[in-house]
BAPA-238605 format. One record per residue (C-alpha): x, y, z; residue number from 1; residue in three letters. Coordinates in steps of 0.02 Angstrom, whole numbers, padded with zeros to 5 digits. Layout:
[[X; Y; Z]; NUM; ala]
...
% end
This chain:
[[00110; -03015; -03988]; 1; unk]
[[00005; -03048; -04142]; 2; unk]
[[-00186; -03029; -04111]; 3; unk]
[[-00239; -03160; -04250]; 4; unk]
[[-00112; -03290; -04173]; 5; unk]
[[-00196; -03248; -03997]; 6; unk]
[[-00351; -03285; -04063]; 7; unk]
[[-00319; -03464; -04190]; 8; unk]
[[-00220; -03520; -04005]; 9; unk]
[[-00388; -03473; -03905]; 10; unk]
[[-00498; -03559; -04067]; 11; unk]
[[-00364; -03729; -04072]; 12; unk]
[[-00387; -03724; -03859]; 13; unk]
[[-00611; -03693; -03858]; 14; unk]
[[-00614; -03875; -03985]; 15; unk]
[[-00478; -03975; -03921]; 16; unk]
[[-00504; -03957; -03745]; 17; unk]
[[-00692; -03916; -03745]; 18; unk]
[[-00637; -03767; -03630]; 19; unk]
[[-00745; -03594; -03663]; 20; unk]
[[-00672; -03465; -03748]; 21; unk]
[[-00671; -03321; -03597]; 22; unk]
[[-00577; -03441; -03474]; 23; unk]
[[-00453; -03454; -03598]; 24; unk]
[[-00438; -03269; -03642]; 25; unk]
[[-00434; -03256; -03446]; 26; unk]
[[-00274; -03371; -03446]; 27; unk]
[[-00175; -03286; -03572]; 28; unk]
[[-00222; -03118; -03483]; 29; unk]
[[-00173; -03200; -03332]; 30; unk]
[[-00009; -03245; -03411]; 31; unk]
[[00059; -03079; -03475]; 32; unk]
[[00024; -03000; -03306]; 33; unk]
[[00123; -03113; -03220]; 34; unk]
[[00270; -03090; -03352]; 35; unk]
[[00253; -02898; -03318]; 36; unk]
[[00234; -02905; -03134]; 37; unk]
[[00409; -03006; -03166]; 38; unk]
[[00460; -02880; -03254]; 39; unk]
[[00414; -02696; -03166]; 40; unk]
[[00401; -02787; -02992]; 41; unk]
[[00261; -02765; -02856]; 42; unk]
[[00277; -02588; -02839]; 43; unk]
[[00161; -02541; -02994]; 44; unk]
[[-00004; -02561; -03029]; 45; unk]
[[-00029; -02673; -03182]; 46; unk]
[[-00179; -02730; -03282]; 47; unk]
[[-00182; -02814; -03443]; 48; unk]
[[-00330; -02827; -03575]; 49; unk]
[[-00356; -02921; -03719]; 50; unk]
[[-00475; -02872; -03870]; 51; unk]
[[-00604; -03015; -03884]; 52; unk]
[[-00612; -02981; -04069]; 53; unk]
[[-00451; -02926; -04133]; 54; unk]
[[-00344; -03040; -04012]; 55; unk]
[[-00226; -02873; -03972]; 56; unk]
[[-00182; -02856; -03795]; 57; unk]
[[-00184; -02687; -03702]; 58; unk]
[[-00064; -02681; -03546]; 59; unk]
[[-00077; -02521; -03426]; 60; unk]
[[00055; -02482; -03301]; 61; unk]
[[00000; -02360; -03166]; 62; unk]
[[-00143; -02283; -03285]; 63; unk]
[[-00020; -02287; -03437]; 64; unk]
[[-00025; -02382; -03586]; 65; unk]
[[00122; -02483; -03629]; 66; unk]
[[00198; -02483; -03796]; 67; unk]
[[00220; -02638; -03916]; 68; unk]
[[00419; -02636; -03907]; 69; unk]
[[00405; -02625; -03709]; 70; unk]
[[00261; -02763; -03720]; 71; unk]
[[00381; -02865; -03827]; 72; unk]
[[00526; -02829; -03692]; 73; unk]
[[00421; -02891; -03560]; 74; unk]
[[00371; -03045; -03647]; 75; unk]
[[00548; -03111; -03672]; 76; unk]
[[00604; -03283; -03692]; 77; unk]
[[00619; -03287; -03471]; 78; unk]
[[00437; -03220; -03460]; 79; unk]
[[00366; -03285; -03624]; 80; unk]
[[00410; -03465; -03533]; 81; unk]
[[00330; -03416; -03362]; 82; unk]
[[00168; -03354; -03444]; 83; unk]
[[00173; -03519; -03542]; 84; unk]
[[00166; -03603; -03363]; 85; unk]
[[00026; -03496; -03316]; 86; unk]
[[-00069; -03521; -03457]; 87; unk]
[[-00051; -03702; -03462]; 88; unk]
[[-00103; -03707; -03295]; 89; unk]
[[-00249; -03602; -03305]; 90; unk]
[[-00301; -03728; -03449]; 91; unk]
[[-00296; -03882; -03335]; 92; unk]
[[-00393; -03781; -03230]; 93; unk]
[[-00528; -03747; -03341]; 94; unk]
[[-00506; -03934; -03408]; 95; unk]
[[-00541; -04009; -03241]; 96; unk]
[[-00689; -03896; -03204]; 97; unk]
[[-00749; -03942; -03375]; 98; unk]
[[-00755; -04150; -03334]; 99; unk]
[[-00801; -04115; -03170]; 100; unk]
[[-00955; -04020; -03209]; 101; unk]
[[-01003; -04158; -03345]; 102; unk]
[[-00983; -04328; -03202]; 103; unk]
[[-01089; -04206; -03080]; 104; unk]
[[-01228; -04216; -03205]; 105; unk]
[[-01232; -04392; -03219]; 106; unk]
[[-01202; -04416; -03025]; 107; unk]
[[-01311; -04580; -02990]; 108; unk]
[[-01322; -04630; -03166]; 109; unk]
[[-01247; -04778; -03238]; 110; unk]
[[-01071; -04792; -03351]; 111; unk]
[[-00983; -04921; -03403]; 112; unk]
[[-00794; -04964; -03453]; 113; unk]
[[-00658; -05053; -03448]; 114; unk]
[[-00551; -05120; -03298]; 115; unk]
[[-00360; -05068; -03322]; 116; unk]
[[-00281; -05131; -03143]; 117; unk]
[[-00345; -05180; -02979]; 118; unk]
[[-00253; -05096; -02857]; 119; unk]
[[-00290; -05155; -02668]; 120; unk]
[[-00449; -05221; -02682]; 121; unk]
[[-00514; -05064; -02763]; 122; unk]
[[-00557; -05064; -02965]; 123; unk]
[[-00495; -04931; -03080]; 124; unk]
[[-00599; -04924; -03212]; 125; unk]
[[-00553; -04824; -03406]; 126; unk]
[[-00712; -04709; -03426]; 127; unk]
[[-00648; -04619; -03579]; 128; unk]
[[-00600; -04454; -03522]; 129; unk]
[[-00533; -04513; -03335]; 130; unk]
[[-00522; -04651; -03225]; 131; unk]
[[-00641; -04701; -03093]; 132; unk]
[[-00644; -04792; -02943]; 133; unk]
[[-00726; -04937; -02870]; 134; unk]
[[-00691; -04947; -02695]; 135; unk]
[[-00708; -05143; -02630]; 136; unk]
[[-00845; -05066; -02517]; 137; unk]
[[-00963; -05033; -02648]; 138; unk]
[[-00927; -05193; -02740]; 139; unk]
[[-01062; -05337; -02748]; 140; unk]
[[-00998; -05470; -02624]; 141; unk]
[[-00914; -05602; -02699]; 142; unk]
[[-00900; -05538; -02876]; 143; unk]
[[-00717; -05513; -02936]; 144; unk]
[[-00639; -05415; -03091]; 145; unk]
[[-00498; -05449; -03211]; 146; unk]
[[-00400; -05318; -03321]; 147; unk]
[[-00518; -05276; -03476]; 148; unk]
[[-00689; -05350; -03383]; 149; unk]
[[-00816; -05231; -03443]; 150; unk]
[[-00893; -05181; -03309]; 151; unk]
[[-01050; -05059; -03280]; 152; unk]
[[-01083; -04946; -03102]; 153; unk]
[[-01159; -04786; -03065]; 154; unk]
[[-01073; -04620; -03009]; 155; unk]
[[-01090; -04629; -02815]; 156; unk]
[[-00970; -04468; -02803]; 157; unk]
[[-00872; -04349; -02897]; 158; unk]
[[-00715; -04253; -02814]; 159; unk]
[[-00601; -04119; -02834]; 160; unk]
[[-00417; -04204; -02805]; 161; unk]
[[-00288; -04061; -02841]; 162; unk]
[[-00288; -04060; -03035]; 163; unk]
[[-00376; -04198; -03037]; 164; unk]
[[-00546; -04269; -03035]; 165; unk]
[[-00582; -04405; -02957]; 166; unk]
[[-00739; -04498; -02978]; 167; unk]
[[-00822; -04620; -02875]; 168; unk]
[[-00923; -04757; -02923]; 169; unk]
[[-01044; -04895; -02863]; 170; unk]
[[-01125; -05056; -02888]; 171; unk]
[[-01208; -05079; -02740]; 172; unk]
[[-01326; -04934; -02720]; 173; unk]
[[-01502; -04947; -02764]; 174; unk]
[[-01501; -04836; -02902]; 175; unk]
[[-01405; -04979; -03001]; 176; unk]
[[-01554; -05083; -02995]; 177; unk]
[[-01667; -04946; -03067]; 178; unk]
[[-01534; -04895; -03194]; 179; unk]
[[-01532; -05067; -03257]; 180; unk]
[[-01722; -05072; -03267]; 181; unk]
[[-01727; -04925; -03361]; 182; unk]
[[-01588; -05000; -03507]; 183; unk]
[[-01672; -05182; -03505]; 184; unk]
[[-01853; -05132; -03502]; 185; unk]
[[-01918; -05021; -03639]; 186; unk]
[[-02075; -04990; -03560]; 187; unk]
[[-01988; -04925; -03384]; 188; unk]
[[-01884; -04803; -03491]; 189; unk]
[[-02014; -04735; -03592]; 190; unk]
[[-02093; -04692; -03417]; 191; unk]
[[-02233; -04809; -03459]; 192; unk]
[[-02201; -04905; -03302]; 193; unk]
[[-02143; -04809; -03159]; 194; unk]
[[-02012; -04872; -03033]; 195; unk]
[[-02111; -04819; -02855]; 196; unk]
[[-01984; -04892; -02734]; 197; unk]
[[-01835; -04984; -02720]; 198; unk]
[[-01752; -05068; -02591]; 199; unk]
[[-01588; -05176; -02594]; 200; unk]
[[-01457; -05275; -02493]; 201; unk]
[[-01326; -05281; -02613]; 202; unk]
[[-01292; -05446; -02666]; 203; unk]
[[-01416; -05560; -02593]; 204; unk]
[[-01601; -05458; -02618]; 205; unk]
[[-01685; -05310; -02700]; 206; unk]
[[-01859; -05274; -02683]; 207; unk]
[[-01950; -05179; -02832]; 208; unk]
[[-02106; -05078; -02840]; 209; unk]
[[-02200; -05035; -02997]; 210; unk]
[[-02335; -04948; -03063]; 211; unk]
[[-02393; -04926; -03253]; 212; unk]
[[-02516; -04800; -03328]; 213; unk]
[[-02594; -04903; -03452]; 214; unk]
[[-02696; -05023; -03385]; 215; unk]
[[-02691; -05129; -03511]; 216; unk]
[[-02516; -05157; -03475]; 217; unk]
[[-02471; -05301; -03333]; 218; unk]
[[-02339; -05199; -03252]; 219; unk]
[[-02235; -05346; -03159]; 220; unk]
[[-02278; -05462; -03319]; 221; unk]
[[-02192; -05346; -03427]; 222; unk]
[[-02027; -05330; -03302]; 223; unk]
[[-02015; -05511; -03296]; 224; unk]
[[-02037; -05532; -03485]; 225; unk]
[[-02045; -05680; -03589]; 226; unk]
[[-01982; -05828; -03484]; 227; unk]
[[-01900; -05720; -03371]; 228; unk]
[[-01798; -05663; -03502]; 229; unk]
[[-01787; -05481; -03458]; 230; unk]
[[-01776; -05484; -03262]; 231; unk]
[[-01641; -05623; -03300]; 232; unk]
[[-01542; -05513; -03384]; 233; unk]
[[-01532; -05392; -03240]; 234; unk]
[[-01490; -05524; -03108]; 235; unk]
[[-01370; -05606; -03223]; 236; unk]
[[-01270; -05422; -03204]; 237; unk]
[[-01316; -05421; -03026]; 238; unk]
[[-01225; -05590; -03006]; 239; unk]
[[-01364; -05679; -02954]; 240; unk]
[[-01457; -05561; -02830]; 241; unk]
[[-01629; -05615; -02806]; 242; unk]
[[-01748; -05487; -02882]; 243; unk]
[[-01943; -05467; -02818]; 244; unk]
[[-02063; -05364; -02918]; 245; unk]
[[-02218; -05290; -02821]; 246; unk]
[[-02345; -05212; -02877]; 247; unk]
[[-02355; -05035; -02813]; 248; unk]
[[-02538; -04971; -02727]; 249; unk]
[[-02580; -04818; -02646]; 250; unk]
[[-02648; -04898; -02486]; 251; unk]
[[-02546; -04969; -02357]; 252; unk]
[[-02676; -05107; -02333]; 253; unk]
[[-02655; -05176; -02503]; 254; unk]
[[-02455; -05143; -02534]; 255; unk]
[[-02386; -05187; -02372]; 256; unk]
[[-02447; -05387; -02412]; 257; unk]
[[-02385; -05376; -02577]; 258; unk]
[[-02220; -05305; -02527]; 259; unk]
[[-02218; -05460; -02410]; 260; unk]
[[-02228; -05568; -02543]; 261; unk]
[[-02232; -05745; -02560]; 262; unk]
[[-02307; -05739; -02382]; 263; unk]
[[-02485; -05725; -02361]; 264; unk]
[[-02553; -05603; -02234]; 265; unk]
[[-02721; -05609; -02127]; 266; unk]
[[-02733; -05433; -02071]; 267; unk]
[[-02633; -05257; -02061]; 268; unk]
[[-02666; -05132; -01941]; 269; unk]
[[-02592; -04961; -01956]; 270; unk]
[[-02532; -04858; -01816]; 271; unk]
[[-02502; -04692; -01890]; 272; unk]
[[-02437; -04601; -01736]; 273; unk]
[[-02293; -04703; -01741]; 274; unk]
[[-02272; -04741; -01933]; 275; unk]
[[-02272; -04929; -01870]; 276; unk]
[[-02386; -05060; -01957]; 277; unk]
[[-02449; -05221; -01866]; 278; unk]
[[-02460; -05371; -02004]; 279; unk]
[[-02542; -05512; -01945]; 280; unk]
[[-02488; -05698; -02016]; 281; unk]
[[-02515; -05891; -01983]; 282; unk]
[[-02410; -05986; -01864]; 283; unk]
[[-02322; -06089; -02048]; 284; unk]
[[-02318; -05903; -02130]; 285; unk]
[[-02224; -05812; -01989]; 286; unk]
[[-02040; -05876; -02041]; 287; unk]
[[-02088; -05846; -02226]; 288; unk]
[[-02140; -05683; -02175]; 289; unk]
[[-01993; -05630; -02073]; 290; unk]
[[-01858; -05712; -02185]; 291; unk]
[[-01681; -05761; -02170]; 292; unk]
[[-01605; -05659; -02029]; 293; unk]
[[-01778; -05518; -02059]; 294; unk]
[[-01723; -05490; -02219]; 295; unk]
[[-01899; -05509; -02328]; 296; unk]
[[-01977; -05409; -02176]; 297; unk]
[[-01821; -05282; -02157]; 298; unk]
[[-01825; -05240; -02351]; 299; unk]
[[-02046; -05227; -02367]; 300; unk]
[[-02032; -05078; -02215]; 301; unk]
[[-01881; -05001; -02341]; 302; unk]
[[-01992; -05006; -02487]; 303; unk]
[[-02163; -04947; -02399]; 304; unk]
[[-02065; -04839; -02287]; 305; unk]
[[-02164; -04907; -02130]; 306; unk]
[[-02101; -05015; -01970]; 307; unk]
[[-02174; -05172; -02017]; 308; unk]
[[-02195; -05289; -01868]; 309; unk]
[[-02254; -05467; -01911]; 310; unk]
[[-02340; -05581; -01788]; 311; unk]
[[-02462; -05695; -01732]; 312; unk]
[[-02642; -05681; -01689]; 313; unk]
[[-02574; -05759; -01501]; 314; unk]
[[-02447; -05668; -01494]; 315; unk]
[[-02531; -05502; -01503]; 316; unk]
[[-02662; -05532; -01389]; 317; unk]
[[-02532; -05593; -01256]; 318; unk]
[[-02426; -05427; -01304]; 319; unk]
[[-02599; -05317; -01285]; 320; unk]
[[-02620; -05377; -01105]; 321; unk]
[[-02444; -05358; -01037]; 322; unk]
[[-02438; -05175; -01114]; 323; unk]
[[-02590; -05146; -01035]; 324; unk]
[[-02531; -05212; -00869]; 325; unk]
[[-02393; -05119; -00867]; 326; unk]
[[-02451; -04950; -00938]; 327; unk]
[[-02587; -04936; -00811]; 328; unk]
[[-02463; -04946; -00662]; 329; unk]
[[-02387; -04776; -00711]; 330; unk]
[[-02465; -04639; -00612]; 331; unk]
[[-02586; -04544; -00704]; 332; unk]
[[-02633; -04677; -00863]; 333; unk]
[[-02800; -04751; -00836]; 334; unk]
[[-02844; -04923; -00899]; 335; unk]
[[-02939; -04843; -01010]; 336; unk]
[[-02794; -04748; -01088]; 337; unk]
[[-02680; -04893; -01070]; 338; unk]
[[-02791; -04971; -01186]; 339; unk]
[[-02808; -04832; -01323]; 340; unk]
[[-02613; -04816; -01325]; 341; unk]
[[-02593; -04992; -01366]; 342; unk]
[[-02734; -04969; -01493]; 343; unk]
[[-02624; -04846; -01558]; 344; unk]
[[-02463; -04941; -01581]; 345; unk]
[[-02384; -04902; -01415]; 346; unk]
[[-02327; -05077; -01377]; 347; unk]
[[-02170; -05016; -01249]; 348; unk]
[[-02103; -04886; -01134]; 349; unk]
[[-01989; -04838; -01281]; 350; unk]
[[-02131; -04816; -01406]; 351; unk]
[[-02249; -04718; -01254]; 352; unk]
[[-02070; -04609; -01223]; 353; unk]
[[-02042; -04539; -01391]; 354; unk]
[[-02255; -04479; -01399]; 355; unk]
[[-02280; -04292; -01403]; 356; unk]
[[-02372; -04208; -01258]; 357; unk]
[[-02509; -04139; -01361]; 358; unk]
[[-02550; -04310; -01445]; 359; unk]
[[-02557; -04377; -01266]; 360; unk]
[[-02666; -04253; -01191]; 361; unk]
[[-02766; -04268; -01350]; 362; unk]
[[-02806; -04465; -01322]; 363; unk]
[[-02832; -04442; -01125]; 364; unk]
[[-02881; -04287; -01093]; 365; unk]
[[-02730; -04231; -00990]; 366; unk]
[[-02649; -04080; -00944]; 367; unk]
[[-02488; -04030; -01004]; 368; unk]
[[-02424; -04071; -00834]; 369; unk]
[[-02478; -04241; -00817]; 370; unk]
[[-02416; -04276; -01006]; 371; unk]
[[-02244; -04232; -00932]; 372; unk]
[[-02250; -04348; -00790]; 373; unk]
[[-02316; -04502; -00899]; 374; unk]
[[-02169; -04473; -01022]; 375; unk]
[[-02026; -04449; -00885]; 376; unk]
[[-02096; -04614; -00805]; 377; unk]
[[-02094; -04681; -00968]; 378; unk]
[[-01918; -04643; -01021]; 379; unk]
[[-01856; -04691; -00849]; 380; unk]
[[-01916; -04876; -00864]; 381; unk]
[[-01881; -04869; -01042]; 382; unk]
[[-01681; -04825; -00998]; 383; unk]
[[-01709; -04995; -00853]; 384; unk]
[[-01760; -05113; -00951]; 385; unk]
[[-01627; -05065; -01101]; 386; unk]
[[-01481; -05083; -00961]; 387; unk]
[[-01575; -05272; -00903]; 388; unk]
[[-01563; -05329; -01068]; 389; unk]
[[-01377; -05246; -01093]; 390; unk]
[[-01329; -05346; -00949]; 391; unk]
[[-01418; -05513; -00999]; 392; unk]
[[-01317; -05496; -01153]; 393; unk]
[[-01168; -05462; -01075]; 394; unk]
[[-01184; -05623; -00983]; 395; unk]
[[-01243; -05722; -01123]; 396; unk]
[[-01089; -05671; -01222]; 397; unk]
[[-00944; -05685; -01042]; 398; unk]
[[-01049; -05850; -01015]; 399; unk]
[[-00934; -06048; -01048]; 400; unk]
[[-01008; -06139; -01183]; 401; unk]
[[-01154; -06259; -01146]; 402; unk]
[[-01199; -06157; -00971]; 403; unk]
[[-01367; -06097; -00995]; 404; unk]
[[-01399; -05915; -00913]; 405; unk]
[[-01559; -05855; -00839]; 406; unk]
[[-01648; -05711; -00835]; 407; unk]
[[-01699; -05589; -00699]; 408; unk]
[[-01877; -05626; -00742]; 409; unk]
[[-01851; -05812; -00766]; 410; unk]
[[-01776; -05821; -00575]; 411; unk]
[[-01897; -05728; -00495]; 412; unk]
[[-02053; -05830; -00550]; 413; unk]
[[-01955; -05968; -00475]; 414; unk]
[[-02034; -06072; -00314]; 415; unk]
[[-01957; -06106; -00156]; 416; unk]
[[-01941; -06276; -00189]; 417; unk]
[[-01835; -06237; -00355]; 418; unk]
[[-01728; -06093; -00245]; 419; unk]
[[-01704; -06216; -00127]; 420; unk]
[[-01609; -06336; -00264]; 421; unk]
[[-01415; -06289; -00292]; 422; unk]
[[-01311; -06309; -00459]; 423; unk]
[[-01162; -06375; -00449]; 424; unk]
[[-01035; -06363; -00561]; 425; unk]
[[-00930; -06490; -00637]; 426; unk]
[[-00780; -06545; -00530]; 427; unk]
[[-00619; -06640; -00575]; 428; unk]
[[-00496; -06721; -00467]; 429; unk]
[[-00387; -06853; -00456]; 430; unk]
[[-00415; -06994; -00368]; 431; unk]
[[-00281; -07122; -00283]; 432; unk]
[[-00271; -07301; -00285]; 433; unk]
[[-00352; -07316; -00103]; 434; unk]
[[-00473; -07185; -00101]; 435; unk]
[[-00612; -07080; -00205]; 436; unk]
[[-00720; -06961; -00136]; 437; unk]
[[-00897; -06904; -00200]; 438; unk]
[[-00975; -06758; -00144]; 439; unk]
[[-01183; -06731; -00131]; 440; unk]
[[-01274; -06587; -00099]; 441; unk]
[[-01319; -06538; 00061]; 442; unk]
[[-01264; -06706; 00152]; 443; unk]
[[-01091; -06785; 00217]; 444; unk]
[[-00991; -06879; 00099]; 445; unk]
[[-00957; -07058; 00116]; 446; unk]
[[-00790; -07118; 00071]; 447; unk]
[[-00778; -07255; -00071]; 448; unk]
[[-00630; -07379; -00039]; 449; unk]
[[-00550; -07454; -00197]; 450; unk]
[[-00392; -07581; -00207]; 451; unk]
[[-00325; -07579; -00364]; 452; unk]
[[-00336; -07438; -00526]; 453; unk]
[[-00380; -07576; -00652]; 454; unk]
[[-00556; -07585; -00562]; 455; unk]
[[-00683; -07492; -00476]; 456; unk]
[[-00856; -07511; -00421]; 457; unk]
[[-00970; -07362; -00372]; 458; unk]
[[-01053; -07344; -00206]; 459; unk]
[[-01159; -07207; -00151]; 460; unk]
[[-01193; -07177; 00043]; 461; unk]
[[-01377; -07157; 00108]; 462; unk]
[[-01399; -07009; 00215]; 463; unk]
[[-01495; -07022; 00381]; 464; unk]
[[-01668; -07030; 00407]; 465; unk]
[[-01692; -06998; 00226]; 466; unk]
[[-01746; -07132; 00110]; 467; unk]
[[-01637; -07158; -00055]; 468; unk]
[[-01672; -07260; -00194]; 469; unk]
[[-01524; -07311; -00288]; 470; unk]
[[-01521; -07369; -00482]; 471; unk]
[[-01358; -07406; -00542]; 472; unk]
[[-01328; -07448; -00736]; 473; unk]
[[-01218; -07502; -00860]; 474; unk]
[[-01059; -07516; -00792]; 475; unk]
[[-00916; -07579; -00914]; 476; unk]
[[-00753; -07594; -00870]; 477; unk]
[[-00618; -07603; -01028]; 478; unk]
[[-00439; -07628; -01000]; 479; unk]
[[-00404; -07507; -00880]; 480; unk]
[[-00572; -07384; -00900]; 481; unk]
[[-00734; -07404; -00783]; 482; unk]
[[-00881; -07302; -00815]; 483; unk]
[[-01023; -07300; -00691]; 484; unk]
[[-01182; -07203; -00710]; 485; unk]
[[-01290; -07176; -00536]; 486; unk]
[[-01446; -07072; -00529]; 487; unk]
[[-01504; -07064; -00351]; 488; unk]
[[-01669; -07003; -00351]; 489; unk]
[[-01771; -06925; -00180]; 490; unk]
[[-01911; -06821; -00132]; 491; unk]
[[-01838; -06677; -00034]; 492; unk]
[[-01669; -06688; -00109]; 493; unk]
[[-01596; -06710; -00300]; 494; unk]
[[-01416; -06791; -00329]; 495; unk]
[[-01352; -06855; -00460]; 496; unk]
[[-01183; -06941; -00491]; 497; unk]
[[-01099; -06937; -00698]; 498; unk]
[[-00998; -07045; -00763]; 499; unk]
[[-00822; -07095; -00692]; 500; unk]
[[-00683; -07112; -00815]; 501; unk]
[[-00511; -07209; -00753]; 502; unk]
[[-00353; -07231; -00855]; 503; unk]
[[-00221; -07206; -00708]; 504; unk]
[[-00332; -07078; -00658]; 505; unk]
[[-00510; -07035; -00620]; 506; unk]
[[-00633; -06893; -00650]; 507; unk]
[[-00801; -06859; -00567]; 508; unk]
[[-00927; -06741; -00594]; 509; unk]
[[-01082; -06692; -00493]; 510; unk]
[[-01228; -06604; -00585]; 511; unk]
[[-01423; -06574; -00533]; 512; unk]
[[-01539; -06678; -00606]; 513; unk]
[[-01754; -06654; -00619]; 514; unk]
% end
């Protein structure tokens, strides 16, 4: 083996590849050992060396140095070919390391390329050195991509897949908002304005929150651009997702209304034991505030990294008492604690069942002992009322359409009178040519004689001793179809008769009326 030739193979490998020099000397190395362990067998010990200057190889066999015509024996045409297999593998090695040490580096930064095939929803997209993937996951929602679409994501993820690499990418984290920023906006990549805080729901809203240095610059003014032209440019690559620039403030008082933006806030108050703000709006702000399924109020606590809760003035004075109320009937809270809880955010037995037992004993003076008890108590009723609503939704969702269900509260503020009054449901039956029943709550039913199925008239029996007042109304009677509406009205007792349809066949229904 010629030294030079070693070392022009090594130079040809370092520029084409972009592989270093040693892991290729370590290949070839690699290479003749295996073709001598081939060749003497297991039995020996075998090293092999090679000169980083000259290129000549040194091969020791048990502590003795092998000769060139026994080196040349050992690399014959049989072991020449399996060291070429080692070496080449070795270099893919070194190759994949190489390109998957460079996508680490520009893990969440933005590329762009080509699309060569969609495959199952997924993208595969030509990078240049490899092929990356854009799982339909992290795809905007309803964007779609033909073969040679240039598209442009950031590297979510960057794997290892035999001797491969595979790398991930993404177009709906929030990084892809700031990377676009930072190419459309000269002033945000010169690091004149600074991104704060970012938050995003891919698709449909991002929220943005800058800062600038100079203040002679207008920080949002300068992200929107002329006309909107540069802040177009970033939602027209977005496909359309709406894009709100705030303007970034060190106190919570100041950026949590602009983060709530276009809705105008009265008050915030801060409960810093809890990380929860309190933002107080107008009755015509509060939807504006909230937004379309929470979203403007879900994405401001993402971007101030607070709980926002928005409500009314009424509201949180009728919220104040009931926590009060209810705090003050656990054993061992005063009134007087009850109240600087809520004062502090504590608005539920979940919020007073997560509080540490030194920040309670700090705000009432309590012993470690008590602090226990008060959180216990707490969590119990906290784990009750979770199961209550569990079960409320339970029934709301096992519930037939149109039947409303009522709560546990809701039935036990109810008066006697209102017990006393019974739901019926809906009944269907046929009824002969000689006889229809109709049932009424609570009293005997009167039988209702009819001669023919072309026509029948409606009659409602009077109970005794009671007094009923009977209003009967349009009654029509087409072909062979009668419909009769009766509404019997009394003081101690509430029936109500629906309509009656008849084609060969009747149906009746009983249901409570007010």
């Amino acid at each position: 083996m010629d030294g030079k030739e070693v070392l022009r193979i090594v130079d040809a490998i370092q520029r084409d590849k972009n592989i270093d020099k040693e892991i290729v000397f370590g290949g070839i190395e690699q290479a003749i050992l295996s073709a001598a362990r081939r060749h003497f067998g297991d039995d020996h010990e075998l090293s092999v060396d090679i000169d980083r200057d000259t290129g000549e190889p040194t091969v020791l066999c048990d502590g003795d140095k092998l000769g060139k015509d026994i080196l040349g024996e050992i690399l014959g045409r049989v072991a020449a070919q399996t060291a070429k297999q080692v070496m080449i593998q070795k270099i893919r090695e070194a190759e994949r390391d190489t390109v998957f040490d460079e996508y680490m580096e520009m893990q969440y930064q933005s590329v762009s390329g080509t699309v060569s095939r969609v495959e199952g929803g997924a993208v595969l997209i030509n990078l240049g050195k490899i092929e990356g993937i854009l799982p339909r996951g992290e795809q905007i929602p309803g964007e779609s991509f033909r073969v040679n679409d240039r598209v442009r994501a950031v590297v979510l993820d960057v794997r290892k897949a035999g001797s491969r690499v595979k790398v991930i990418l993404s177009r709906t984290h929030p990084d892809m908002v700031r990377r676009l920023f930072e190419l459309e906006i000269p002033e945000v990549a010169d690091r004149i304005i600074d991104v704060r805080s970012l938050a995003r729901e891919a698709g449909y809203r991002s929220k943005v929150a800058v800062s600038c240095i100079d203040s002679s610059i207008d920080c949002v003014g300068a992200c929107v651009g002329m006309r909107g032209a540069r802040i177009k440019n970033i939602v027209d690559e977005l496909a359309g997702e709406r894009i709100d620039i705030v303007r970034w403030n060190d106190s919570l008082q100041v950026l949590v209304p602009n983060s709530l933006q276009p809705a105008e806030v009265e008050d915030v108050i801060l409960c810093p034991m809890l990380g929860r703000v309190i933002v107080l709006v107008r009755d015509d702000q509060l939807p504006l505030a909230i937004g379309r399924k929470g979203q403007n109020v879900r994405l401001a606590s993402k971007l101030v990294g607070w709980d926002i809760e928005v409500m009314t003035q009424t509201e949180l004075d009728e919220q104040l008492d009931k926590t009060v109320e209810a705090f003050s009937s656990i054993p061992g809270v005063s009134e007087e604690l009850a109240e600087s809880l809520v004062s502090q955010g504590f608005f539920s037995y979940y919020d007073l069942s997560v509080i540490e037992p030194d920040q309670l004993a700090e705000l009432g003076g309590l012993t470690a002992e008590q602090c226990e008890q008060i959180v216990e108590v707490a969590d119990r009723e906290s784990e009750r009322v979770e199961a209550e609503e569990e079960a409320m939704r339970t029934a709301q969702r096992s519930a037939p359409a149109g039947v409303e269900q009522k709560s546990v509260t809701t039935i036990e503020d109810e008066s006697p009178e209102e017990k006393s009054a019974v739901q019926e449901e809906p009944a269907t039956e046929e009824v002969s040519a000689t006889e229809e029943e109709t049932a009424t709550q609570g009293e005997p039913a009167a039988a209702n004689e009819s001669e023919s199925t072309e026509e029948i008239t409606s009659e409602t029996a009077v109970a005794e001793n009671e007094t009923v007042e009977e209003t009967v109304t349009d009654v029509n009677d087409s072909e062979n179809t009668a419909e009769a509406d009766v509404t019997t009205v009394s003081e101690e007792s509430l029936v109500e008769e629906s309509p009656v349809n008849v084609e060969n066949s009747a149906e009746e229904s009983t249901e409570k009326q007010e």
